[in-house]
N, C-alpha and C positions, 0 to 999 in steps of 0.2 A: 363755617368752613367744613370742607369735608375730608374724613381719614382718608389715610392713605391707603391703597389695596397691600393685603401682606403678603409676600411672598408665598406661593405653591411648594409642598416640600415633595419632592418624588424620587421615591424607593426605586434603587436601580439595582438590576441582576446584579449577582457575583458572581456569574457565569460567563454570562455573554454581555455585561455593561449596557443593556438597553433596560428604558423604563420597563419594570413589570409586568404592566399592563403588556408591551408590544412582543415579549419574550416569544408566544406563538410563532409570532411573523422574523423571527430572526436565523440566524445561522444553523443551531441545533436544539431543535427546544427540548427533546429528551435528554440532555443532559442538564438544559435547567430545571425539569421537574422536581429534582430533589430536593434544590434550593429552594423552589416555590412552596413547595410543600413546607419546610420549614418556617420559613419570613414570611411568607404574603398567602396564607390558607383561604383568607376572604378574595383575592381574585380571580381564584383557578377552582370552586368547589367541588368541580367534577374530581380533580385528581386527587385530594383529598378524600374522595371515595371510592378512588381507583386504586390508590394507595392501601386501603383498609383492607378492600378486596384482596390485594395480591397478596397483604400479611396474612388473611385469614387464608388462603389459600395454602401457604407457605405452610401454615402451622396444622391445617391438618392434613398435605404431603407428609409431613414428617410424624404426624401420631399415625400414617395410615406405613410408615416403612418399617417404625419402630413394632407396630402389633403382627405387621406378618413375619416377623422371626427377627428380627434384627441385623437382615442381612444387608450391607450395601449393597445397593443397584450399581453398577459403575452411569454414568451417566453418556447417554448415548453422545456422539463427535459429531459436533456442531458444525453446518454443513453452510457456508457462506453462500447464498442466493442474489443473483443478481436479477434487474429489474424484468419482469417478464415469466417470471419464476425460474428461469434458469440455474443450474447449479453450476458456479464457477470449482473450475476444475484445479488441481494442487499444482504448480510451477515443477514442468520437471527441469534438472539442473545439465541444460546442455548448453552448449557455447555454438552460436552459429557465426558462420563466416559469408559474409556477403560481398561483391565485386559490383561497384555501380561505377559504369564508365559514363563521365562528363565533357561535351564539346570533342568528341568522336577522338579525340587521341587520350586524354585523363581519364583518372581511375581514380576513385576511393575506395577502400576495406574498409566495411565496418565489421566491427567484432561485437559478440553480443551475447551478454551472458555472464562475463569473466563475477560477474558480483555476486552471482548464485554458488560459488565455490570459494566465498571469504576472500575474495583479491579484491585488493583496495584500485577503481579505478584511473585514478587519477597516478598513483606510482605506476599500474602498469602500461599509461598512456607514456608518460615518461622514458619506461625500459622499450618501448613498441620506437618509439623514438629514434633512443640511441642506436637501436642496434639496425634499423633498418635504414639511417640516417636518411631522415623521412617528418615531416611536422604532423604528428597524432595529437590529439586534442579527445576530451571527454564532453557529449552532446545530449542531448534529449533527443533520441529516437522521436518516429511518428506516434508511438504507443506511450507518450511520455515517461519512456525509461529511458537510461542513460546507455548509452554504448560508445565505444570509442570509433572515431574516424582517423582513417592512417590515410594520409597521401601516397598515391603509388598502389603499383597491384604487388601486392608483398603476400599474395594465397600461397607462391611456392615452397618457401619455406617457416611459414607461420606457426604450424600445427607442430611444428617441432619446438619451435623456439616456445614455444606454451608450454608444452608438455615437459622438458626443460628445465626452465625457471620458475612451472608453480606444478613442484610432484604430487599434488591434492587431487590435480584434471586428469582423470583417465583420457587415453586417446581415443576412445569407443562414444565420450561424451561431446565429441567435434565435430559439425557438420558443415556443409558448404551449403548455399544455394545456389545453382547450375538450373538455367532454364524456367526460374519460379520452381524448381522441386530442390527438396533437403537430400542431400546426398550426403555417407558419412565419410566423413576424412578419411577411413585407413582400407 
């Protein structure tokens, strides 16, 4: 008679939950390198000497900052690159106001922005609401950010009603869009 075959035991990330072996091929393998490097040295050996590298490297940055006076460097502002080598640029904090008319008599306001000034979107869909007695709702824009949608063309008196109820938004920081161009509210 013949044994049985015994079961395969296979070491799974504790990162990303896939065998270790497939870690490469998963959602982010540079943050399971660490684990790997810990738990499973014999299936990744390169990073195991990619690893040593970067300590050795580490360790004589720092005999090479300590021998030239002991001055801290500050360390240069790390610049987020996007793919192409592009440098993305820092969000500035304005609020724009857009008017898109639907089926040649409707309008929607989107509003966009209000998050970059600490307002909670979803209470200020709410106050956009009541006061303009009007159904506002919070969406994912095209750019998948969120902005609110107001029913109704409510651009007349919006820019007040904002400036208003959250005294954080200057009125310098409101814009409209008119024609594809940003025009500023005041």
């Amino acid at each position: 008679m013949s044994e049985k075959p015994q079961p395969v035991s296979v070491l799974y990330c504790g990162v990303c939950g896939l065998p270790a072996e497939y870690c490469e091929f998963g959602p982010d393998f540079e943050k399971c390198k660490p684990w790997l490097i810990q738990n499973a040295p014999d299936l990744y050996p390169d990073l195991l000497k990619e690893a040593e590298a970067k300590e050795a490297d580490k360790v004589s940055d720092q005999l090479q900052s300590t021998s030239i006076g002991g001055s801290s460097a500050s360390k240069p502002e790390e610049v987020k690159r996007l793919p192409g080598g592009k440098i993305k640029k820092k969000e500035r904090q304005e609020i724009i106001i857009e008017k898109v008319t639907r089926n040649k008599r409707k309008c929607i306001t989107t509003v966009k922005g209000l998050d970059l000034f600490g307002v909670k979107l979803s209470d200020a869909s709410k106050k956009l609401g009541k006061k303009f007695a009007t159904g506002a709702s919070v969406v994912k824009g095209p750019t998948e950010k969120e902005q609110i949608d107001v029913q109704g063309d409510i651009s007349f008196d919006i820019v007040d009603f904002i400036t208003d109820t959250w005294p954080d938004v200057p009125e310098t920081a409101i814009f409209f869009i008119e024609d594809g161009k940003k025009v500023p509210a005041v």
